[in-house]
C-alpha positions in Angstrom: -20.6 26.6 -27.2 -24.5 27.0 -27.0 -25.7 28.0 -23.2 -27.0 25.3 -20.8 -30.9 26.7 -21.0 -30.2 26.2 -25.0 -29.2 22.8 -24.5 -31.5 19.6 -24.7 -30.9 17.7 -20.9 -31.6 14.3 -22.7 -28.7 14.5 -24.9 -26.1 16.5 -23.2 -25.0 16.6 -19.8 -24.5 20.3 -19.0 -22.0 20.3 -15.5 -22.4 22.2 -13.0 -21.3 22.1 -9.3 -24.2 20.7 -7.9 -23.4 17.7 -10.8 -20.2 17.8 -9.7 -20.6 17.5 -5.9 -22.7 14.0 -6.4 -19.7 12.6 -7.8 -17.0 14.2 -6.3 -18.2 15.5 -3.2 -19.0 19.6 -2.3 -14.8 20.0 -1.6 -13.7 18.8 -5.0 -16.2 20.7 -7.4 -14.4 23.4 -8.4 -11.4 21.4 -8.8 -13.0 19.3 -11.2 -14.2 22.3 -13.0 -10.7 23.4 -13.5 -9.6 20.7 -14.5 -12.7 20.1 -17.4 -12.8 23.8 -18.6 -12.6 23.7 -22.1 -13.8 20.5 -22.7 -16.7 20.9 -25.7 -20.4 19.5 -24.5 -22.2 19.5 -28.1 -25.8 18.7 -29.0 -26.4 14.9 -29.8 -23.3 13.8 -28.1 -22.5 12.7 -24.9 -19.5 14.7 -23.3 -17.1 12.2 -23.8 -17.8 11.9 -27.6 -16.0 15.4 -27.9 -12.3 13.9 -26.9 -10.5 11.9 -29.4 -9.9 8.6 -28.8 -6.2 8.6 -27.5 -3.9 6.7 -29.5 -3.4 2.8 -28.4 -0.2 2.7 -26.7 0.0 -0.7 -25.3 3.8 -2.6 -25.4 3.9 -4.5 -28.6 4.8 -7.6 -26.2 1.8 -7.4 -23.8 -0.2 -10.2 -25.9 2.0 -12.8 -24.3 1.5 -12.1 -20.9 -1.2 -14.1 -19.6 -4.4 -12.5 -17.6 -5.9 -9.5 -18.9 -9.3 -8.1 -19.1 -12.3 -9.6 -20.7 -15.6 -8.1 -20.4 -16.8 -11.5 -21.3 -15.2 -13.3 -18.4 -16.0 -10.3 -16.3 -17.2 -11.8 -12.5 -21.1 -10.4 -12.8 -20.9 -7.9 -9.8 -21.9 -4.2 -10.0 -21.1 -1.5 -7.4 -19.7 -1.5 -4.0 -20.4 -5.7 -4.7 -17.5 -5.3 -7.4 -15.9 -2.8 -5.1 -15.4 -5.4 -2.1 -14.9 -8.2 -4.6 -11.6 -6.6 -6.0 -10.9 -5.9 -2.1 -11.1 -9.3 -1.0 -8.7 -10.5 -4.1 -6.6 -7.8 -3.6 -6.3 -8.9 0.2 -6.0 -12.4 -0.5 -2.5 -11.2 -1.8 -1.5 -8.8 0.6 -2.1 -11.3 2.7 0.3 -13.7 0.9 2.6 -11.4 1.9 1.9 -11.2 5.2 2.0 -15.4 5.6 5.7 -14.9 3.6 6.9 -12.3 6.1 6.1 -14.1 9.1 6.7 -18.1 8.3 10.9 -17.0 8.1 10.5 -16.7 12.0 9.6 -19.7 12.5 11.6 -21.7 10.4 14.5 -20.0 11.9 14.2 -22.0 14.4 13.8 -25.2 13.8 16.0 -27.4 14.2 16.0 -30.2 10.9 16.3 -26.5 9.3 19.4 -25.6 10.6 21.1 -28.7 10.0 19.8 -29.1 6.2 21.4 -25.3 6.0 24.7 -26.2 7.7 23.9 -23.7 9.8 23.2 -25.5 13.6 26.2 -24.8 15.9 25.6 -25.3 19.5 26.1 -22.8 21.4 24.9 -21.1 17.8 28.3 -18.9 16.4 28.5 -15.4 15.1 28.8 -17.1 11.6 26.0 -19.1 11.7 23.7 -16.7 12.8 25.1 -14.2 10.2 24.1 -16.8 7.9 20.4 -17.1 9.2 19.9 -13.2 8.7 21.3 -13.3 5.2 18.8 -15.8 4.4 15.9 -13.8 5.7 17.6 -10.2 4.2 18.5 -11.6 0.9 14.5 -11.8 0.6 14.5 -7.8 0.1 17.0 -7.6 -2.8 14.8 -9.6 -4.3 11.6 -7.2 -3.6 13.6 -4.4 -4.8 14.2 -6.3 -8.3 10.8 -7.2 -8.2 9.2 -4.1 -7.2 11.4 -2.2 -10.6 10.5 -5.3 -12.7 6.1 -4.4 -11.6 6.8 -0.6 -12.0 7.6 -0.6 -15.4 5.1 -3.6 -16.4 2.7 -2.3 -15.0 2.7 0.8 -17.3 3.0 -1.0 -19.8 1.1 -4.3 -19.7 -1.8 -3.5 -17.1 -2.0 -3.8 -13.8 -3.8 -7.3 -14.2 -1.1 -8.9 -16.1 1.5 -8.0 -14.0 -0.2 -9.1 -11.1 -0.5 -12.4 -12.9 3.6 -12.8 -14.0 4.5 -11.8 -10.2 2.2 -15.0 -9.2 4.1 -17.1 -11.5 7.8 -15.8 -9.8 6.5 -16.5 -6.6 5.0 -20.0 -6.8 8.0 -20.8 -8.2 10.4 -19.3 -5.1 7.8 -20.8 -2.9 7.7 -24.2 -4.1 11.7 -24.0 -4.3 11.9 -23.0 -0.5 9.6 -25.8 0.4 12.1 -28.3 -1.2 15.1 -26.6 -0.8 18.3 -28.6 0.2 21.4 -26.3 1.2 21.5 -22.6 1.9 22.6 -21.8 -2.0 19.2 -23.3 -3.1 17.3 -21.5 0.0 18.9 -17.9 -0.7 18.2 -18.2 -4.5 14.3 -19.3 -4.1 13.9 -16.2 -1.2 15.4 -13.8 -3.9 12.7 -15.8 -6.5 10.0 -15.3 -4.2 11.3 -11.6 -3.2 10.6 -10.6 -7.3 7.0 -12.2 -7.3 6.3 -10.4 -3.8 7.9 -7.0 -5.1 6.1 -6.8 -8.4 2.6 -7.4 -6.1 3.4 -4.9 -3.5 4.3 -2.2 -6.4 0.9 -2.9 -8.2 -2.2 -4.2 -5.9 -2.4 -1.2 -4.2 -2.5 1.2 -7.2 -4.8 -1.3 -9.2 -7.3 -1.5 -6.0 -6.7 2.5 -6.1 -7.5 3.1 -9.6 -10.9 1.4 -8.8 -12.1 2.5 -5.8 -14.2 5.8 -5.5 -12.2 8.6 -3.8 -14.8 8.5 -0.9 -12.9 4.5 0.1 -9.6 4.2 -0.6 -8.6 4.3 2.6 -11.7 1.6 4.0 -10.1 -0.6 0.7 -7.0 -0.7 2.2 -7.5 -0.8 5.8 -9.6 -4.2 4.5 -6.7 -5.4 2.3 -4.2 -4.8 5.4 -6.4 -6.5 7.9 -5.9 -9.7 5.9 -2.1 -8.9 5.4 -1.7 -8.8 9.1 -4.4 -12.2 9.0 -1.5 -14.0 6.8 1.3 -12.7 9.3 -1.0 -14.5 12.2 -1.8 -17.7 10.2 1.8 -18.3 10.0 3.0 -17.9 13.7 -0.1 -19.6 14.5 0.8 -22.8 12.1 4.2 -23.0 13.2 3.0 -22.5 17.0 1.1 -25.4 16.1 4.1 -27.7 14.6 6.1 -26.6 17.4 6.8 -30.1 19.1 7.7 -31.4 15.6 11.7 -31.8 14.5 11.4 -32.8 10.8 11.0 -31.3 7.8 7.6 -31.2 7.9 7.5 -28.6 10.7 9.7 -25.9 8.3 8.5 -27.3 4.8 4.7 -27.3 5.5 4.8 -23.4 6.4 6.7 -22.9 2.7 4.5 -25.0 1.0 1.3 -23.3 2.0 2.2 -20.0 0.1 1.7 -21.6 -2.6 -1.9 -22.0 -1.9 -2.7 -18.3 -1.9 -1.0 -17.6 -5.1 -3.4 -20.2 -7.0 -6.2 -18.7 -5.6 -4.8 -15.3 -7.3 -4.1 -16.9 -10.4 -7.8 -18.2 -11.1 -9.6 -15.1 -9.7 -7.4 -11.9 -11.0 -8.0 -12.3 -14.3 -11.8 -12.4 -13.5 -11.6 -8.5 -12.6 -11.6 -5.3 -14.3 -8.8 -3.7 -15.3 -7.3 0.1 -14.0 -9.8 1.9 -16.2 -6.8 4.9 -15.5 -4.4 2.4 -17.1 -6.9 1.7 -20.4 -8.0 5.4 -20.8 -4.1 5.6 -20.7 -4.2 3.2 -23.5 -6.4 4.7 -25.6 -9.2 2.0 -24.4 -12.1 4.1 -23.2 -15.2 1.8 -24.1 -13.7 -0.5 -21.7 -13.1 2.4 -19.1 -16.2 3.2 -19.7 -17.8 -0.2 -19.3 -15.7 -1.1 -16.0 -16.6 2.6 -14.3 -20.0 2.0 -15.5 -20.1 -1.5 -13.1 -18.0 0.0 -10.5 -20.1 3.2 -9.9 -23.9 1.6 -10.4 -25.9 2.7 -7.3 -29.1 0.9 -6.4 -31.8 3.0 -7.5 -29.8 5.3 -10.2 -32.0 5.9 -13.2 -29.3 5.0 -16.6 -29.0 8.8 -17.0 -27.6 9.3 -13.4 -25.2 6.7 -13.6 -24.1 7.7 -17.3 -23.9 10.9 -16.1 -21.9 10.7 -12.9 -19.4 7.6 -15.7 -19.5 10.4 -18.2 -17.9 13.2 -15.7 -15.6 10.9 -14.0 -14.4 9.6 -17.3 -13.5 13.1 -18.9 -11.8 14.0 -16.1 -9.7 10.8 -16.5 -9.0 11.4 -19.9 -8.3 14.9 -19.7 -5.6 14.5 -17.0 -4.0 11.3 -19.5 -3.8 13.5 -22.5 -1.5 16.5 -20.3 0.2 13.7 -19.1 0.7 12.5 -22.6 2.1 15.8 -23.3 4.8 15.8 -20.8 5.6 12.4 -21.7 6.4 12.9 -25.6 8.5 15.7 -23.9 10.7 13.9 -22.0 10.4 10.0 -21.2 9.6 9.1 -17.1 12.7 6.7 -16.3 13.2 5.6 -12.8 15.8 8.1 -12.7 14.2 10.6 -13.7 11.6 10.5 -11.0 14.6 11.2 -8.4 15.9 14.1 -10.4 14.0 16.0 -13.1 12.2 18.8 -11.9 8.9 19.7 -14.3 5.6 21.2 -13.8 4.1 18.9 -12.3 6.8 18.0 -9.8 7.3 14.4 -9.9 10.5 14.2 -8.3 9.2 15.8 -4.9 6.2 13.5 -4.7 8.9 10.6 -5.5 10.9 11.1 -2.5 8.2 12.0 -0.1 6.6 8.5 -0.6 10.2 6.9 0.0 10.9 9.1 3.0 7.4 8.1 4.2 7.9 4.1 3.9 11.6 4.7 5.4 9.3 6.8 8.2 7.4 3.6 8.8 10.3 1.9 9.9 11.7 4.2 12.0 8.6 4.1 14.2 9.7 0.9 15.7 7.5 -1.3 14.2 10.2 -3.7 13.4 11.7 -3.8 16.5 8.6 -4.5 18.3 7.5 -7.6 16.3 10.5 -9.2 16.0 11.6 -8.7 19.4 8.1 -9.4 21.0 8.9 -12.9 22.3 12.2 -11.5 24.1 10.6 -8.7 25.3 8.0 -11.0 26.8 10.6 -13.7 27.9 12.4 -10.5 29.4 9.0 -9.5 31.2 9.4 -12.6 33.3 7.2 -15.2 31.3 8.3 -18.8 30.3 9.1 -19.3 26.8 5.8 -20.8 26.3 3.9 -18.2 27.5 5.9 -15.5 26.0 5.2 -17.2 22.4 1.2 -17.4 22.7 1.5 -13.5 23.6 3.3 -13.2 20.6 0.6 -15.0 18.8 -2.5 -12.8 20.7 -0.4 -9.7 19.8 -0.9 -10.1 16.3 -4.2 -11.5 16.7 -5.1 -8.0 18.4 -2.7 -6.4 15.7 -4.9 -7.5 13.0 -8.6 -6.2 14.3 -6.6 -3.2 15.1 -7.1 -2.7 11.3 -11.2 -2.3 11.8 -10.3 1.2 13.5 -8.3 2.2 10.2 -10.9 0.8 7.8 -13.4 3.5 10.2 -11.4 6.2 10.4 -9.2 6.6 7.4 -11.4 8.1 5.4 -13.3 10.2 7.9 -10.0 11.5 9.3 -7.9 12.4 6.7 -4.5 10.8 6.7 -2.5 13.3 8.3 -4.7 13.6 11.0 -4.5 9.2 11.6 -0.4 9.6 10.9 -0.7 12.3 14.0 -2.7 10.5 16.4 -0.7 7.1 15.8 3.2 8.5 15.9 2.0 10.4 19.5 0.1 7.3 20.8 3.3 5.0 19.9 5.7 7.6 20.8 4.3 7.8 24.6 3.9 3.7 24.4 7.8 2.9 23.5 9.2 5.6 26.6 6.8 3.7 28.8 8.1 0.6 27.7 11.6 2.0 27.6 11.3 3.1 31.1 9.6 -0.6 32.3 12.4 -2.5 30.6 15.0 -0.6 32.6 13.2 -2.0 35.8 12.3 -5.5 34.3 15.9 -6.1 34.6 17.1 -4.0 37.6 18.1 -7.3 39.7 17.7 -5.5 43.3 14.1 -5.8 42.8 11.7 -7.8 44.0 10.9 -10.9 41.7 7.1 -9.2 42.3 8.4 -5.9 41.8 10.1 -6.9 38.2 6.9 -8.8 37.3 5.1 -5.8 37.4 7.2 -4.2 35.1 6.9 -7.1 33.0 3.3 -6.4 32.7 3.5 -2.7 31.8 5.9 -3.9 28.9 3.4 -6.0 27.8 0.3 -3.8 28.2 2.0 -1.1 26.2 3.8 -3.7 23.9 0.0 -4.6 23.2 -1.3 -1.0 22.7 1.6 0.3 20.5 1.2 -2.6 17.8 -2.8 -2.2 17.5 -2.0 1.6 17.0 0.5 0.7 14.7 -2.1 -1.1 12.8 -4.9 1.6 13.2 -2.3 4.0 11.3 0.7 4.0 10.4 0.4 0.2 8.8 -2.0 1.8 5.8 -1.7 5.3 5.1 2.4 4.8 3.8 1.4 2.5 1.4 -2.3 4.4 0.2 -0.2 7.8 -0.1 1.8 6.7 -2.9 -1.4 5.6 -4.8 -3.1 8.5 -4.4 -0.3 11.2 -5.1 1.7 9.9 -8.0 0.5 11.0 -11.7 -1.2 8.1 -13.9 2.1 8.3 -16.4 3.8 7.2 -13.3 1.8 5.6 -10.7 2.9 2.2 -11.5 6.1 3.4 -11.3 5.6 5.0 -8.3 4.5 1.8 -6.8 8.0 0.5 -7.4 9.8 3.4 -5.4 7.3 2.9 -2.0 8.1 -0.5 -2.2 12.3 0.6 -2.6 11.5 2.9 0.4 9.7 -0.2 3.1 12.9 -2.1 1.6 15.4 0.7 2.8 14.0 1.1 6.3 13.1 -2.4 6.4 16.9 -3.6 6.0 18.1 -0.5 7.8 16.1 -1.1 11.4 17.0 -4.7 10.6 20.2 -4.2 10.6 21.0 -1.7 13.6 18.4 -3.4 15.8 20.4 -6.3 17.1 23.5 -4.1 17.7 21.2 -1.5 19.7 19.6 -4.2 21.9 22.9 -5.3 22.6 24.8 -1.9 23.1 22.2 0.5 24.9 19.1 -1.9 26.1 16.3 -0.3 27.1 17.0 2.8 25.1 16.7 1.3 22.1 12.7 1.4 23.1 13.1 5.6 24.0 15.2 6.1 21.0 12.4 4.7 18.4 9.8 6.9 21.1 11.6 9.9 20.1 11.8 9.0 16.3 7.7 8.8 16.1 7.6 12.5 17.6 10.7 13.3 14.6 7.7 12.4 11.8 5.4 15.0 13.2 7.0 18.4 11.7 7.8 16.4 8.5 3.6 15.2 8.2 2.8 18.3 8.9 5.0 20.6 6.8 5.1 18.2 3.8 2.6 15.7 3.4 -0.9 17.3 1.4 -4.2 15.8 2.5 -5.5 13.0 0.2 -8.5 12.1 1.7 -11.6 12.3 -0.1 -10.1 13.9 -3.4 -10.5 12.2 -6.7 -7.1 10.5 -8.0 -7.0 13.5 -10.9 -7.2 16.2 -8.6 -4.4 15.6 -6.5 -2.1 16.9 -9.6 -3.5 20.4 -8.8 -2.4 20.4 -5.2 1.3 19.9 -6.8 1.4 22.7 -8.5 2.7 24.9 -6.4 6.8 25.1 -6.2 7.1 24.8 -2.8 7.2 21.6 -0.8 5.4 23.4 2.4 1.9 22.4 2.5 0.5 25.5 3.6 1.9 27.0 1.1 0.5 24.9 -1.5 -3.1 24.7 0.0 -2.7 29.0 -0.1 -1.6 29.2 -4.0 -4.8 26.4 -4.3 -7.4 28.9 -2.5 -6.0 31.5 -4.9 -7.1 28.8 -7.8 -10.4 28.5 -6.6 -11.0 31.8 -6.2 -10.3 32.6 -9.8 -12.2 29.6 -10.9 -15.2 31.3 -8.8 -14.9 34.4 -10.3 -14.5 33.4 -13.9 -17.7 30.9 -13.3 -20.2 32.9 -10.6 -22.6 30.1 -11.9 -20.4 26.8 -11.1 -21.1 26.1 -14.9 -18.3 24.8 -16.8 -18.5 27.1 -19.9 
C-alpha cells in the first residue's frame, strides 16, 4: 500500500485520527483504527470500492411483506431533519404503546365492561377479579410471541417491514377489543394486540438505533419515551374524561383510538430509510450508502467532507458485517443459542445482561407505584376524585420528566443516569414506606395523618419523574447499542422477553405484598434499587458516545467485570499506538 504523502487527497481518503475523531469523536479513534486495519485505500478508488460487495442475503419471502425502502419514495429530509423525523415516527409508536398500556386501567373499571365480561359481582369475588388480571396479563404472552415473531423478521426482512406486519397484528387486536363481546373474544384480541406490540417494541428501538449518530442515541430515545409516557397520559386523561359515562362508549372509545396511531405508522414508515446496518448486512451498500449520506449531511459540509466522514462510517459497518458473517457460516444464531453458546465475541453474556437489566427495571418499583398511585393517594387522605387527577398530574410530570433524560443521557453516560436514578428512588420509596406506616396509624391526628399523606405524595411525585429521567430509557437503549448486527434484531426480542418477566413477576407478587406486609412493600422495592448498584457497576460497559461497531471490542475480553474489560481494552490501544505512532491506518 503506497504512503499517505504518495497518495492523491482528491481520490483517496487516507485516515488518520484526526479523520477519525470528526466522525467518531477523540475517544473512539483508535478503536476505529483497529477495527479498519487492513482495509486496502488504493489510487482512483474510494475506500469502500476495495471491499467486495457482500453477497445478498435477504429471505427469499421478504418480497411479500409490504413496506420497505424506496429511495424514490424517500421523505426529502437530510441530517438531524431526517434524524428527528425518524424520532418522531418512531415515537408515534412507542407511544401507541404507552396509550395500550394505560387504557386497561381504565376499562377495568367500568362498569357496562364488567357486565359484557361476566365479570361484575358485587361485592366483586376473588374469581372475578382473577378474571380481570388474566385479561390484562394474557396481554404479555402475547408480547413475548410477538417480540420472537419481530426478532427473527427483523433479520431477515428489515426492520421497516416488520415494523409494518406488527401494525397490521395490532389494528387487528385493537379493533377486536373495541368490539369485543365476552371475555373469550377480549383475551384472544389482547393476545392479537400483545404480537403487534411485541414485534414493535423488539424493532423501533434498534431501527431508530441503527440511524442515529452515536453522539444521540440516548436524546432519540429519551424523545421517543417522552411520547410513550404522552400515550400512557392521553389515555388516563380520556377515560378521566368519560368517567361519568356507563355504556360502552366509555370502555370502547379508549380501544378504538389505538387504532388511530397505528394508521398513522402504516402511511409514514415506509416513507423512511431503512437500518443501513441491516442492508450493508444484506449485501445492499449503495443504499447504505445513500441513507448514511442523508442521515449525516451537515450544513456547510463541502461533498468531500460528507463522502468522507459516509465513506469511514460505512467501512467500519461493513467490516464488522463480514466477521460477523464469519461466525455466522460457523454456527447459526438461534434464540437458544444466544442463552448458551459461548464464542468470541460473547453473545451469550451480553444476552442475559440486557434480560437481567429489563427484569432490574421492574424490580425498582416502578410498577408498583403506577398502578397503585390512586390507592396510595386515596390512602393519603384524599377523595377518590382527587386522588384520580393526582394520578393524572403524576404522569403528566412523569412524561416531562423525560426532557432531563433527553439532556443528560448522552452527556452522562448511562451508568452514571442508572446510578443517580436507583439512589434517588431508593431514598424516595423508604420515605414513602416510612409515611405510609403513619398515614394509617389511627391514634393520629386526622391533621397529623394528612401530613403524612402529603409526604407520600411529594415523594410519590419525585420517585416517578426520576423514574422517567433514568431508568425508563437506558434498559431499553442498552440492548441496542451492545448486541452484534447478526443479532441485534434478535436481541430486541430477548429485552422485550426480560420487561415481560419482571413485568408479570411484580404484577403478580404486588397485590399479595400490599396485602401481607403494607408499607413494607414500599422499603422492600427501596432496598431493591440500592441491590442494582453493584450489578451496574461490576457488569454493565459504558455505551455512551461509542459508535454501534465498536462496542464488539469492549466484549472481547472473557470476563464479565467491567474493569477488567476496560484494562485488557487500554492494553488494545496501547498496542494500536505503538504499531501506528502516526494514528495512520496503514
Amino acid at each position: 500500500m503506497s504512503s499517505p504523502d504518495q497518495q492523491n487527497p482528491a481520490q483517496s481518503n487516507p485516515m488518520t485520527f484526526a479523520h477519525s475523531s470528526s466522525v467518531l469523536g477523540p475517544d473512539q479513534d483508535i478503536l476505529t483504527e483497529k477495527k479498519l486495519d487492513g482495509l486496502e485505500v488504493t489510487e482512483n478508488s474510494s475506500p469502500s470500492t476495495s471491499l467486495q460487495l457482500l453477497p445478498p442475503r435477504e429471505w427469499k419471502y421478504a418480497k411479500f411483506f409490504p413496506g420497505g425502502y424506496s429511495p424514490n419514495r424517500q421523505l426529502p429530509f437530510k441530517g438531524q431533519s431526517m434524524v428527528w423525523a425518524v424520532n418522531i415516527v418512531a415515537g408515534i409508536a412507542i407511544m401507541f404503546y404507552g396509550f395500550d398500556q394505560g387504557v386497561m386501567s381504565g376499562v377495568n373499571n367500568t362498569l357496562n365492561y364488567q357486565h359484557e365480561m361476566g365479570i361484575f359481582s358485587q361485592p366483586q369475588s376473588e374469581a372475578d377479579a382473577a378474571k380481570i388480571g388474566g385479561i390484562v396479563a394474557v396481554y404479555y404472552v402475547g408480547t413475548f410471541i410477538g417480540a420472537l415473531i419481530g426478532g427473527s423478521l427483523g433479520d431477515r426482512i428489515g426492520r421497516l417491514k416488520t415494523i409494518v406486519f406488527a401494525c397490521f397484528w395490532a389494528v387487528i387486536g385493537a379493533s377486536l377489543q373495541a368490539s369485543a363481546q365476552n371475555i373469550t373474544w377480549m383475551c384472544c384480541a389482547r393476545v392479537i394486540t400483545g404480537i403487534g406490540t411485541g414485534q414493535l417494541n423488539a424493532l423501533v428501538p434498534v431501527w431508530t438505533s441503527e440511524l442515529s449518530h452515536h453522539s444521540g442515541r440516548g436524546a432519540a430515545m429519551g424523545f421517543e419515551f417522552m411520547l410513550n409516557i404522552a400515550g400512557l397520559a392521553t389515555a388516563y386523561w380520556i377515560e378521566f374524561a368519560l368517567r361519568t359515562q356507563n355504556q360502552s362508549l366509555r370502555w370502547r372509545l379508549p380501544l378504538a383510538l389505538q387504532v388511530g396511531f397505528l394508521v398513522v405508522l402504516l402511511i409514514l414508515v415506509p416513507l423512511f430509510p431503512e437500518s443501513p446496518r441491516w442492508l450493508a448486512k444484506m449485501g445492499r451498500d449503495e443504499d447504505a450508502r445513500q441513507i448514511l449520506s442523508v442521515l449525516r449531511y451537515k450544513k456547510g459540509d463541502s461533498k468531500e467532507e460528507l463522502t468522507d466522514r459516509v465513506e469511514l462510517e460505512l467501512q467500519g459497518i461493513i467490516e464488522v458485517v463480514q466477521d460477523e458473517r464469519k461466525l455466522e457460516e460457523k454456527s447459526a444464531t438461534t434464540y437458544w443459542s444466544m442463552l448458551t453458546r459461548n464464542d468470541p465475541q460473547h453473545l451469550r453474556r451480553r444476552t442475559w445482561l440486557i434480560i437481567w437489566l429489563q427484569i432490574m427495571q421492574e424490580l425498582v418499583g416502578i410498577g408498583v407505584v403506577t398502578v397503585y398511585a390512586p390507592t396510595v393517594f386515596q390512602q393519603a387522605g384524599y377523595s377518590e376524585y382527587t386522588a384520580d387527577l393526582l394520578s393524572g398530574f403524576n404522569d403528566i410530570s412523569y412524561m416531562f420528566s423525560l426532557i432531563i433524560a433527553i439532556v443528560t443521557l448522552d452527556r452522562m453516560g448511562r451508568r452514571i443516569t442508572l446510578y443517580w436514578g436507583a439512589i434517588v428512588m431508593g431514598i424516595c420509596l423508604l420515605i414513602c414506606g416510612i409515611a405510609a406506616r403513619y398515614v394509617t396509624d389511627l391514634s393520629l391526628s386526622t391533621a397529623g395523618r394528612e401530613s403524612w399523606g402529603s409526604v407520600v405524595t411529594a415523594f410519590t411525585f419525585i420517585y416517578t419523574a426520576t423514574f422517567g429521567a433514568t431508568w425508563l430509557t437506558v434498559p431499553w437503549l442498552i440492548p441496542t447499542e451492545i448486541m452484534p448486527l447478526y443479532a441485534r434484531a434478535k436481541g430486541g426480542c430477548w429485552s422485550v422477553v426480560g420487561w415481560s418477566i419482571g413485568n408479570g413477576i411484580v404484577t403478580l407478587i404486588a397485590p399479595f405484598l400490599f396485602n401481607s406486609i403494607t408499607y413494607w412493600t414500599f422499603i422492600l422495592f427501596g432496598l431493591l434499587n440500592f441491590f442494582t448498584l453493584p450489578n451496574i457497576y461490576f457488569l454493565y460497559p459504558e455505551s455512551a458516545g461509542r459508535s454501534l461497531e465498536d462496542m464488539d471490542i469492549l466484549f472481547e475480553s472473557d470476563s464479565i467485570f467491567v474493569h477488567k474489560a476496560n484494562y485488557q481494552q487500554k492494553n488494545d490501544l496501547n498496542t494500536s499506538i505503538a504499531i501506528h505512532p502516526k494514528g495512520e491506518v496503514l
